[in-house]
N, C-alpha and C positions, 0 to 999 in steps of 0.2 A: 640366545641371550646376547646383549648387545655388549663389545667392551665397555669397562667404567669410567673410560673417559671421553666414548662417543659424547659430540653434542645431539639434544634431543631436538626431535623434528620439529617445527613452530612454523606454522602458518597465519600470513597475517588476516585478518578479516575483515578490518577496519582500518583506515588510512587514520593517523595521527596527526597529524599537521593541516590546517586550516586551509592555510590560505591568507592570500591577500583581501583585503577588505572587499573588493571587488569581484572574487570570486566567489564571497560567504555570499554577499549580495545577489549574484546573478542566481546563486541553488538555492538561496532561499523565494529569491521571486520564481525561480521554477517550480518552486511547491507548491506558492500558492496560485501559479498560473492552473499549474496541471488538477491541481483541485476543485478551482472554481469551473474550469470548464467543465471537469467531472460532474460537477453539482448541476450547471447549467442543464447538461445533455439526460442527468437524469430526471428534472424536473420534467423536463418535456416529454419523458417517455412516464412520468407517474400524470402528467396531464391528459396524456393519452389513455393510458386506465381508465382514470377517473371519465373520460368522453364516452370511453366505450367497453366500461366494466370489464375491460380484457386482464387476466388476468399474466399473462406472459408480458406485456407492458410493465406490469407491477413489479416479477421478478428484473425483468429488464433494469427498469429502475434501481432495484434494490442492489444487484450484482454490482451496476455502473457505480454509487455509492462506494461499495466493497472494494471496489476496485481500484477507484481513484482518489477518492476526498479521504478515506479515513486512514489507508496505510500513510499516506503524508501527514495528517494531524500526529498517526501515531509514530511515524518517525520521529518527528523533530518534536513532539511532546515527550514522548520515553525517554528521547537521549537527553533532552535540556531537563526535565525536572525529577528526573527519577535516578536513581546509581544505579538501574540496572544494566546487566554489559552487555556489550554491543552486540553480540551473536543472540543475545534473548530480543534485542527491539527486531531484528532481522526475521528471528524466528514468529514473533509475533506479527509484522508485515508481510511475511510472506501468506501464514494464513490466513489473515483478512484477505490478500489478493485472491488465495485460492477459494475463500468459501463467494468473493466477488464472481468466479471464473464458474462455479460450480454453478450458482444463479442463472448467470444470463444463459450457461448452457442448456439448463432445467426451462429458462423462458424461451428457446430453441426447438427443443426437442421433447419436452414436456409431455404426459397427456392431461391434455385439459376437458 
């Protein structure tokens, strides 16, 4: 049992302070760089599907998706219009990346 006047352990999770305008700037165009290219690279692997009905293309695609484009929409969409707190947007992007990781691994190793 800990004395009554330990202070209690607190870990931060989230950085409170912005930033300079120029900082919010360059993370926010790193979102949507990192997204569009996401999108880009998955389009061209759902093109490839569609050319040659493969289906490991398809997860391919679908993972890159998961992976890239939507934990960013869902970062900076949870934390600007919703209250919820920062360890649930985290806990939420992390799983889109994992069920991302899980796909393209599935379009890897898959049996098709």
């Amino acid at each position: 049992m800990s004395p009554p006047h330990a202070p209690a352990l607190q870990i931060a999770l989230q950085v409170t302070e912005t930033g300079s305008d120029t900082q919010v700037a360059l993370v926010f165009a790193s979102f949507v760089a990192s997204a569009l290219l996401g999108l880009f690279i998955a389009r061209k692997a759902y093109q490839g599907y569609r050319r040659n009905e493969s289906s490991p293309m398809l997860f391919l695609a679908i993972g890159i998706v998961l992976l890239t484009a939507v934990p960013a929409v869902f970062s900076f969409g949870l934390s600007t219009f919703t209250s919820l707190p920062g360890s649930a947007v985290v806990i939420v992007t992390n799983l889109t990346e994992l069920a991302g990781l899980v796909a393209i691994a599935y379009s890897l190793y898959g049996r098709f």
